[in-house]
N, C-alpha and C positions, 0 to 999 in steps of 0.2 A: 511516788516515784521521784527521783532527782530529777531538777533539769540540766539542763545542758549552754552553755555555747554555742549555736551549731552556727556553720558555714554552708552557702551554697552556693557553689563554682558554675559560671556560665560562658558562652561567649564572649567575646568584645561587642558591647552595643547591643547587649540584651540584658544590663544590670536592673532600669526601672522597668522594664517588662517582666521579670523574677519578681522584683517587689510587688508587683500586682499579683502577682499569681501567687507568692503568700501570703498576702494582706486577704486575698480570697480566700484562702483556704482555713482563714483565724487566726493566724500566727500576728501580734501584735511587735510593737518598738523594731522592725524590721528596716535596713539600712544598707547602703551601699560604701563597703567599706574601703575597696578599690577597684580598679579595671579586673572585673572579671569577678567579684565577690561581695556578696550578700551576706549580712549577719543576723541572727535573729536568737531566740530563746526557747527552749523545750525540752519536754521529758523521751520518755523511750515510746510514747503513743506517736509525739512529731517524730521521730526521726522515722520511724514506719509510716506514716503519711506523707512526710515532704517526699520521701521515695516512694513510693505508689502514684501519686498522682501529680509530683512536678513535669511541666512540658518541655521546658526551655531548659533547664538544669545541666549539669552535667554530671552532677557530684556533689552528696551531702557529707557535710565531715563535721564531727565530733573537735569542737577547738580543747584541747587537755592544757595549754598553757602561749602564752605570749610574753616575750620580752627583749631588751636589745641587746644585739649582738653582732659585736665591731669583729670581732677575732674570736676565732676557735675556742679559746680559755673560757669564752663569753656564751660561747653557743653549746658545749658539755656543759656548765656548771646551770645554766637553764635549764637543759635536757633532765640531766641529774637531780635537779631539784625539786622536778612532776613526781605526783604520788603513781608510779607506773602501775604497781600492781594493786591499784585499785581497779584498772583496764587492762591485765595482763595474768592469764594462770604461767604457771611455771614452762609448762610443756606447750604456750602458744607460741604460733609463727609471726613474727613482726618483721614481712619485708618494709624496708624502708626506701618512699620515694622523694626527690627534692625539687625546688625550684629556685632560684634566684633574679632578683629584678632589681637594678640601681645599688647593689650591695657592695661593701670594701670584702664579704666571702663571695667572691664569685664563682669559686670551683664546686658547682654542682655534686659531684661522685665525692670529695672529698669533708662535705657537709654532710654526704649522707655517711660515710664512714665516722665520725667525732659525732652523729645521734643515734648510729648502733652502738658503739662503743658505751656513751653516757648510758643507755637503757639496759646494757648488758651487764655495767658495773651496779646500777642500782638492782636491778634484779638478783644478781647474784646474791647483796647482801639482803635484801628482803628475804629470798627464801632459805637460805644460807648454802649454797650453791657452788660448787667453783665451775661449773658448764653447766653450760642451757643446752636442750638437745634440740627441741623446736621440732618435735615431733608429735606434737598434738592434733587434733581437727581443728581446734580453732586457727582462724589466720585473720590477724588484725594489721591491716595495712598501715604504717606510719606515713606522715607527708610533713618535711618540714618547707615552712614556705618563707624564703626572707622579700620584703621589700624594703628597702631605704636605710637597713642595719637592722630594721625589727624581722624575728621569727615569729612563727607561729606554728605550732607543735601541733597537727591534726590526727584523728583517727579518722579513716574511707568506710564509711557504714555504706557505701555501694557496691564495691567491686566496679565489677563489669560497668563502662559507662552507663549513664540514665538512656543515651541514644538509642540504645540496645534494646529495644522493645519487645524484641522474640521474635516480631511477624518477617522480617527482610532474612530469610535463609539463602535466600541465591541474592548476588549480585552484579551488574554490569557495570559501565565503562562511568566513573566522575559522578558516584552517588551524591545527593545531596544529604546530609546527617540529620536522623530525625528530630532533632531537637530544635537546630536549624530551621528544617520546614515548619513544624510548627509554630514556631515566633514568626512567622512571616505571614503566615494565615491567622496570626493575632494581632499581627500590624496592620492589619488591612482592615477594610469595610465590610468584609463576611460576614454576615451571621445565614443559621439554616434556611432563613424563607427566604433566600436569595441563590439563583445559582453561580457557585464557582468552577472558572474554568481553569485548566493547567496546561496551553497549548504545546509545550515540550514537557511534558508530566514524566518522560523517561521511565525507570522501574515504580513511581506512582507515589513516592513519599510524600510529598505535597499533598494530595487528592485523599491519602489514606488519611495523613495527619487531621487535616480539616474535616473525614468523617468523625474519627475520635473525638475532635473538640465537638461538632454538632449533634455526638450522640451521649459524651459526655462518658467517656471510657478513660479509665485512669490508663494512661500509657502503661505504666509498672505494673500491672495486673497479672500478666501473665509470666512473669521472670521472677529470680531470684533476687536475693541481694547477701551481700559479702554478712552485712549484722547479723540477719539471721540464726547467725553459727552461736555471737559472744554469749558470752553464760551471763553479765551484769548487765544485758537487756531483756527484757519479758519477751519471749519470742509467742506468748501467744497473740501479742495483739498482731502479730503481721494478718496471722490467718482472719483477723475481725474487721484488720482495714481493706483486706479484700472483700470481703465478705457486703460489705459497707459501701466499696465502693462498686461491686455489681448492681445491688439494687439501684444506685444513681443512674445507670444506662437508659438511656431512652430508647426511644423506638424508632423505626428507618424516618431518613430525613425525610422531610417535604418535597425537599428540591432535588432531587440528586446532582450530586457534584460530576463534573465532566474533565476528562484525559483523553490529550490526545497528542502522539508522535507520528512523525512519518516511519520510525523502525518499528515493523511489526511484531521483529523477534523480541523485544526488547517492553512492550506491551502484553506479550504471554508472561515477564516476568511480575509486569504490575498486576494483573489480574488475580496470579499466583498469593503477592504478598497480601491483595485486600480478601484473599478468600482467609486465609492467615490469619489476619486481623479482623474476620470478622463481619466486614464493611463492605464484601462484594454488591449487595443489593444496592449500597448507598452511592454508588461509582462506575458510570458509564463511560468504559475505554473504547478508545477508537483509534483506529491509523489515518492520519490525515495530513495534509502539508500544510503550516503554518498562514500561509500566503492564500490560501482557499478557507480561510476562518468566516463565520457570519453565527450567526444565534439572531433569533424570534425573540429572547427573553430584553425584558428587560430591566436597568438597574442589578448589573450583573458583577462579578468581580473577578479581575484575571489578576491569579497569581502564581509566576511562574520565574524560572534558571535554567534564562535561553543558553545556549554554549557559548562559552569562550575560551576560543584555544588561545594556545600561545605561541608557536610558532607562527613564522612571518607566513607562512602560505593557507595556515588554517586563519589566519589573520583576514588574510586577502579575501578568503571565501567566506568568510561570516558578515564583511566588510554588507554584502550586497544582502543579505537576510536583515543584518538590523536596519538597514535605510529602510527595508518594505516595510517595517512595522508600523510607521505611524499611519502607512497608508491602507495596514489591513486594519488598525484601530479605530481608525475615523468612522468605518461603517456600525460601529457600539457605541455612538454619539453618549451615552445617561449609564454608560460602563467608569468603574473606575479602575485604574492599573497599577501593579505592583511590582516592580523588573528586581530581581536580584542578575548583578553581574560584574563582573570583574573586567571587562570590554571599557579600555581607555578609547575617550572621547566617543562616548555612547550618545550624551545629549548633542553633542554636534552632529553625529548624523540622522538623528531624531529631526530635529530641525529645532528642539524647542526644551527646555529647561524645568526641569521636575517641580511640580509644589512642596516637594521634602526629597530629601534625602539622608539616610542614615548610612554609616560604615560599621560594616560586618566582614566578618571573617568567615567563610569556607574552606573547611581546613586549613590551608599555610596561605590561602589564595585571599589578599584584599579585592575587597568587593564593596559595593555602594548599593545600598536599597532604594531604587529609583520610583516615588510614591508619585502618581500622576491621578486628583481627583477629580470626578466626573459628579455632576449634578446629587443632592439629594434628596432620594425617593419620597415622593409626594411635592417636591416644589418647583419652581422654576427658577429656582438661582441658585448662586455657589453655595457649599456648606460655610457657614459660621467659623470664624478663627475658634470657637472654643471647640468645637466639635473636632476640628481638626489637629488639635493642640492634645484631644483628650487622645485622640483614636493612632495618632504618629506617635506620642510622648510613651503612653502607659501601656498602649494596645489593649485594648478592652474585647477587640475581638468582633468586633461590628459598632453599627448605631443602632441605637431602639426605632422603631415607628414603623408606621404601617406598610407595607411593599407594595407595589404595583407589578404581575407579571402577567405583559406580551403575550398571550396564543397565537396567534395570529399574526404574519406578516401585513403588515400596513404602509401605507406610502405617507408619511407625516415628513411635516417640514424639522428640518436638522435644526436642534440645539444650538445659539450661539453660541459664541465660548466665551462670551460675554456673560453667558448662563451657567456656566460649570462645565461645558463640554472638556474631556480630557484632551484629543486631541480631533482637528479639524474645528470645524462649524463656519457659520457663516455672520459675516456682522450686516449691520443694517447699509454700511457702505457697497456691500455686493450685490444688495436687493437694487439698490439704486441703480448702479453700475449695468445692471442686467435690462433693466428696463430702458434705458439709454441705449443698450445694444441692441435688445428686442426691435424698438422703436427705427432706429436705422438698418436693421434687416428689412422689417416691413417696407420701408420705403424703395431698400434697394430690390424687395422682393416683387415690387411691384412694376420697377421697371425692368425687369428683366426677363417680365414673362411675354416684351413684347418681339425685339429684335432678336434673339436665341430661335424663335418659332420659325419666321420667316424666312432665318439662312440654315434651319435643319440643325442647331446647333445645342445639343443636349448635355454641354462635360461646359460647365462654365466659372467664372468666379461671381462674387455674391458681392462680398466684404474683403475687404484689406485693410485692418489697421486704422479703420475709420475713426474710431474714438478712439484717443491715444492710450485713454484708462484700460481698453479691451483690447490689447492688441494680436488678433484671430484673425485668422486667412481662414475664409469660408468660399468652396467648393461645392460646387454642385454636380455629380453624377449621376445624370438621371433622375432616378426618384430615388439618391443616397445624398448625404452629405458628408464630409470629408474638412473638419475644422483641424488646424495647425495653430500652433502658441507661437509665437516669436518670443522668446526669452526678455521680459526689463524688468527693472529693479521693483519691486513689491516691497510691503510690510507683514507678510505672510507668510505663517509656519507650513512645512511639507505638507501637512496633514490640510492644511487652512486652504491652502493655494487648490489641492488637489479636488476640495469640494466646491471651492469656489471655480475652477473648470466644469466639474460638473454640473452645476448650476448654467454657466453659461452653454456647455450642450443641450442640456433640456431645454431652453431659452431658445434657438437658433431652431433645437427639431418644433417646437409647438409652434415657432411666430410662421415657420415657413411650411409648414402640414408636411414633415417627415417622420414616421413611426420611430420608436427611439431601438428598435433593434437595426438601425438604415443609418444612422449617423454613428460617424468615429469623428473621437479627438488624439490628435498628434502633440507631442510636447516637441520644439523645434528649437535648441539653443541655437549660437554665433557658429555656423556652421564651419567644422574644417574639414579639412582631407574627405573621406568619402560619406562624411553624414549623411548627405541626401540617398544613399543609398542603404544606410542600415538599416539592416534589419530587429525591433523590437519586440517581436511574437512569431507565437506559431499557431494563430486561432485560422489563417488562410478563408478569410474573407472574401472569395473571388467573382466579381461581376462581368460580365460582358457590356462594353457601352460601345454608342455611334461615333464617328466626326467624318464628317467628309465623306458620307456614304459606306465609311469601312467601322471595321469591328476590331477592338482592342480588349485585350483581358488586364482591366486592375485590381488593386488587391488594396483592401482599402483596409484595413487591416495591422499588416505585418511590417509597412517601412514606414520611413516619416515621409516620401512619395509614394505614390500612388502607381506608377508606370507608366504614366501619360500626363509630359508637361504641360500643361495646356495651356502657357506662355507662349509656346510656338505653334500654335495650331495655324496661323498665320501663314511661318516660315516653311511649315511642313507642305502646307497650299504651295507658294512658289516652289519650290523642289519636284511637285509633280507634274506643275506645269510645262517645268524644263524636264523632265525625265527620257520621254518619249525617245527612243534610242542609241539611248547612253549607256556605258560604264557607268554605275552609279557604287560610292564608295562609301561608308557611315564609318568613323572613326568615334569611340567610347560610345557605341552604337545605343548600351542602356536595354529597352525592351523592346529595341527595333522600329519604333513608330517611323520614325523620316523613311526606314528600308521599304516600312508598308507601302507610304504616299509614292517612292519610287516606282515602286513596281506596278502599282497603279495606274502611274501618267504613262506607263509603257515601256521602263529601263529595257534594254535589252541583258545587261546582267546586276548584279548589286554581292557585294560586299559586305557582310556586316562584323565588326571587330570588337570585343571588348574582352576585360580580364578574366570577369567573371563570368563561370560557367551556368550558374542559375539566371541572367540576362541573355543569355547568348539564347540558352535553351527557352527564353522565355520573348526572344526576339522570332524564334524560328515558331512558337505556338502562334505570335500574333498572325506570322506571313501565312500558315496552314488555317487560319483562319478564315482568310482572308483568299484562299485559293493559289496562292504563288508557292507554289512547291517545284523542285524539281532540278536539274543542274547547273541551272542558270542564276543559282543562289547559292551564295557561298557564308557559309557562317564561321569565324576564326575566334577562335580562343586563346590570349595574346596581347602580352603591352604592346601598348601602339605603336610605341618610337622602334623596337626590335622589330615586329612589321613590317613598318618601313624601311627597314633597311635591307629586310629580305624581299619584299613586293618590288625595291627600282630597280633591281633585273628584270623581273618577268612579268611587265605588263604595265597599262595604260587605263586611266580611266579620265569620263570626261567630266562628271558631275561627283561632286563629295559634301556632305556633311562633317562638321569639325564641332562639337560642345563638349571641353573638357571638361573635369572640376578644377575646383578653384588651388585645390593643395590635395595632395594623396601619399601617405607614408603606407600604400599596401605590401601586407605580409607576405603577398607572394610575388613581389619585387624588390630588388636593392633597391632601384632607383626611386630617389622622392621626387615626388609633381608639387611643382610651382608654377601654375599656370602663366603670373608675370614673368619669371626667370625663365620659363624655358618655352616660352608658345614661337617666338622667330626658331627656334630650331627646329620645331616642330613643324613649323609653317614650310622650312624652306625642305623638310622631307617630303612633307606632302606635296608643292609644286612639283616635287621631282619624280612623282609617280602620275602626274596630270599631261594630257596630252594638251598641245598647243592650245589655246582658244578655250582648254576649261576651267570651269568656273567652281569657286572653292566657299561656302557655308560655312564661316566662323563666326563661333558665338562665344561665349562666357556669360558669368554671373556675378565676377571681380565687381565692386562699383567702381573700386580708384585704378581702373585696369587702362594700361598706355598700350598701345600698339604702336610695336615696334617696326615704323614704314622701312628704316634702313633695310631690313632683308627681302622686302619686297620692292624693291627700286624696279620702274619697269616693266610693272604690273598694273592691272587695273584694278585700284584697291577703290569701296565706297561702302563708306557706313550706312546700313539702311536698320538702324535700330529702330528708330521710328514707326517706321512702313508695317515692321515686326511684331510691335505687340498691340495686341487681341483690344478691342472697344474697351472690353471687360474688367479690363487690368487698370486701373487708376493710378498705380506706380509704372510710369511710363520707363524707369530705369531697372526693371526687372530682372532684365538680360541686355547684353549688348551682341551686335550685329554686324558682320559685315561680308561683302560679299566680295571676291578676288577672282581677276581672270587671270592666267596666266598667259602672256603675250605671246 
């Protein structure tokens, strides 16, 4: 048999991945001849095997002639000068397709008109002809391709792309292209005795692909191909390289591969395509949400094409999906990851920078293969530069050696990532760091179990910011714990920080004997506008605790507070002390605790006022709690400052509560809160709802906060910050305090 020239056409950034995969298949002196094209040598046996069993490919061609060509005079007289009908009967069809790249011919359509032209003049005289009818069976694709002035005159012995595998009959919304998926599960660390997972696996390309590779299934097996047809190739061997390449299949994997999306419908399509191909046994689909990811296995491999839209609002909503990633990956500590995405500034919100990256193409869409590698199987350190050089560079498709897989969940200590871990781990700084904090829990654990006893006082603090390296607000409710982060500068990636939290929860439940379903950690930045009140979940955590003889519902849980300051457990004391038959007034009331202690020291009515409808309604649980129900309690939903401007008609009170926040841009108000800018206006509304002689509870949590005496000229003003906060509290600047009579 002749050989050939052939070509094989790929993506961008999958040329030395092709070369491997014919240098595997026997094809020798195989080359990369430009972006996007493989050269190699063969008869009519290769061109039916590079199609049958290339993965990556996209298109084998027949090269019939090379040469340069500045100007059209230049690209007929090449054309014209191929022996055509030595690849052409009389009666075949030769559409002709073009391309041009860096060329002085740049007009595509009109390069492909001057290589009809050349092939129809020499045909004509070959067969001595004056019309070609092109009304044969045969149909042999032309392609001329210029780069840099040179052409290249091809014949498409594929047709129909290589992507085209037969199994994808139905399709949904931004496929990934099988040729695609499988260069990516050959970029990776897969091989069969490990499991692969594809947490957005979509209609399942991925998951089917990498059954193929692990079963060893020629893609091309079950489709046609455009050569087939030509008469100057032996068309029996195609049926012999199938033939050939069935008995290669192996048998169901080891590991089965796993898929999984949160669209169900869109999982009945995957299911569909691996029955198709073949490979349903080999591929466990599932519906699941990203963010609920975990696996037993371990030394596992995630390779997957999270979404990336492109508009600014599919933008916005992906924004908050990729930040979670590193934090659902942390928990696959000896996992390594593979991201295909086209999502600008992916590693910035990862928190942390790839150990490779390649650019690929998804359709018209640039994209970057984000390779993040995790420990390897059998060791306890990173993989080897060669390893990693073999397995990014050529994709080999895994590494050899022996695997470890996890049955069982286990409690083992996390991977540094001083060790390989992909993302998260812990370094030996944290170990330190933990026992240092352990250490001053203990101690502070141990004075605390004396004076809390003896005044009845079960909601306390623990720790504040003791060690500067830990800086954690520990709370104690009852027999729960309740730790807060104060946001400062770290050397720690999202994933690193968020285990190194964990760490110090566990740390804080063992030193002080709380179960670890009883402790929550809070992340707590530079607080503005209403953070102390947002809300971060809906797990509704909700306990009942003591102070002061009465019962409060926190939620330990869902805010970065709790519902009960326990800063003013104190101030809440004075308030009920003086209650005993007052007006009693709570402005940004919160979950009503002061309203409790009022109505307790005996108010005769109370007040309570905030914006929000979930505090008000959760102001009015505490008081029903607590037995104070009834008319004599008023609950208002309501900015304060509009309040007061309707409350100085109609009515008088003698005793009030005042802690605003610090700043609040809330959505169901024009007006912004500046507690410095606007608390004297504030103040002088509320004098003006106070009856003579009463007395007014102003607090904040400002540290550099001035009070503005000028609007209270004439009054009895007296800072009793002091007085205010709780033994417990070691930051005696917690809150600020004062209390105001009006004359």
């Amino acid at each position: 048999m002749a050989e050939y020239d052939l070509v094989a056409t790929c993506t961008f950034g999958f040329e030395k991945l092709l070369v491997r995969e014919l240098e595997g298949l026997g094809f020798e002196g195989v080359s990369v001849r430009s972006t996007g094209r493989v050269v190699f040598r063969g008869d009519d046996l290769a061109v039916a095997i590079a199609n049958v069993h290339l993965r990556t490919a996209e298109r084998v061609l027949i090269e019939v002639g090379r040469f340069e060509a500045r100007d059209f005079d230049q690209l007929y007289d090449g054309v014209f000068g191929l022996d055509w009908g030595e690849w052409l009967d009389e009666d075949s069809k030769f559409p002709v397709n073009g391309r041009s790249v860096k060329s002085q011919l740049s007009s595509v359509p009109a390069c492909q008109k001057i290589v009809k032209r050349a092939i129809v003049d020499k045909m004509r005289g070959e067969f001595g002809r004056e019309w070609l009818d092109e009304d044969g069976e045969s149909v042999v694709t032309v392609e001329v391709s210029l780069l840099e002035d040179v052409a290249s005159v091809t014949l498409d012995t594929t047709g129909v792309g290589l992507h085209k595998r037969g199994y994808r009959k139905l399709t949904a919304g931004a496929p990934l292209r099988e040729t695609l998926a499988a260069g990516l599960v050959m970029l990776s660390f897969w091989n069969p005795e490990r499991l692969l997972l594809d947490p957005f696996c979509g209609s399942g390309t991925i998951a089917i692909e990498a059954a193929m590779i692990g079963r060893r299934i020629a893609p091309g097996v079950n489709r046609e191909f455009e050569a087939e047809g030509w008469k100057f190739l032996d068309s029996r061997l195609w049926g012999q390289v199938r033939m050939d390449a069935e008995k290669r299949v192996l048998g169901a994997l080891p590991e089965r591969i796993m898929g999984t999306d949160v669209d169900g419908e869109v999982l009945s399509l995957a299911r569909y395509h691996a029955e198709q191909m073949g490979v349903s046994g080999d591929i466990h689909f599932q519906q699941a949400d990203f963010r609920e990811l975990t696996s037993k296995r371990k030394f596992g491999c995630m390779v997957t094409n999270p979404p990336y839209g492109k508009r600014m609002s599919e933008l916005r909503e992906l924004e908050g999906l990729y930040r979670s990633i590193p934090l659902v990956l942390r928990k696959l500590p000896t996992w390594s990851f593979f991201i295909l995405t086209g999502y600008e500034g992916f590693e910035r919100l990862l928190g942390r920078e790839a150990d490779r990256r390649r650019k690929l193409y998804n359709a018209q869409i640039a994209c970057t293969y984000f390779q993040f590698y995790g420990p390897r199987p059998g060791s306890h350190g990173e993989r080897s530069d060669e390893e990693v050089d073999e397995v990014a560079e050529v994709g080999v498709g895994g590494v050899e050696g022996e695997l470890e897989v996890e049955k069982e969940a286990k409690d083992k200590p996390r991977v540094a990532r001083g060790e390989g871990q992909a993302f998260g781990g812990l370094t030996e700084k944290a170990y330190q760091q933990a026992e240092v904090f352990g250490n001053r829990l203990k101690k502070m654990g141990r004075h605390m179990r004396r004076w809390p006893t003896k005044r009845g006082v079960t909601c306390f603090r623990i720790y504040d910011r003791d060690v500067p390296e830990v800086p954690l607000v520990v709370d104690r409710y009852e027999d729960h714990l309740h730790l807060a982060e104060h946001e400062r500068p770290h050397d720690r990636d999202v994933a690193g920080h968020a285990d190194w939290l964990d760490l110090m929860t566990a740390k804080a439940g063992e030193v002080l004997g709380v179960e670890k379903g009883k402790v929550f950690m809070k992340s707590r930045g530079r607080q503005r506008g209403m953070d102390q009140y947002e809300k971060l979940g809906e797990d509704k955590y909700v306990i009942e605790v003591r102070e002061g003889g009465l019962r409060f519902e926190v939620n330990l849980s869902d805010y970065v507070d709790t519902g009960l300051f326990l800063d003013h457990r104190v101030t809440r004391g004075m308030v009920r002390d003086e209650a005993e038959g007052k007006d009693f007034l709570n402005l940004f009331c919160y979950t009503g605790a002061f309203t409790v202690y009022a109505a307790a020291g005996g108010a005769r009515s109370t007040t309570s006022v905030d914006l929000s409808n979930t505090y008000i309604h959760w102001a009015e649980r505490n008081m029903a709690l607590n037995g104070f129900e009834g008319e004599g309690h008023r609950y208002v939903r309501s900015d304060v400052m509009a309040f007061l401007d309707e409350e100085r008609l109609k009515g008088s009170y003698d005793l009030a509560v005042v802690d605003p926040p610090t700043f609040s841009n809330s959505k169901k108000t024009d007006e912004v809160w500046d507690v410095q800018a606007r608390h004297g206006e504030l103040l002088e509304k509320v004098l003006g709802v106070m009856r003579k002689g009463g007395r007014v509870y102003f607090s904040n949590n400002y540290r550099r906060f001035k009070l503005d005496e000028g609007v209270l000229e004439g009054m009895g003003v007296e800072e009793i910050s002091g007085k205010t906060v709780p033994e417990d509290f070691r930051n005696k600047r917690i809150h600020r305090c004062w209390v105001i009579e009006k004359a």
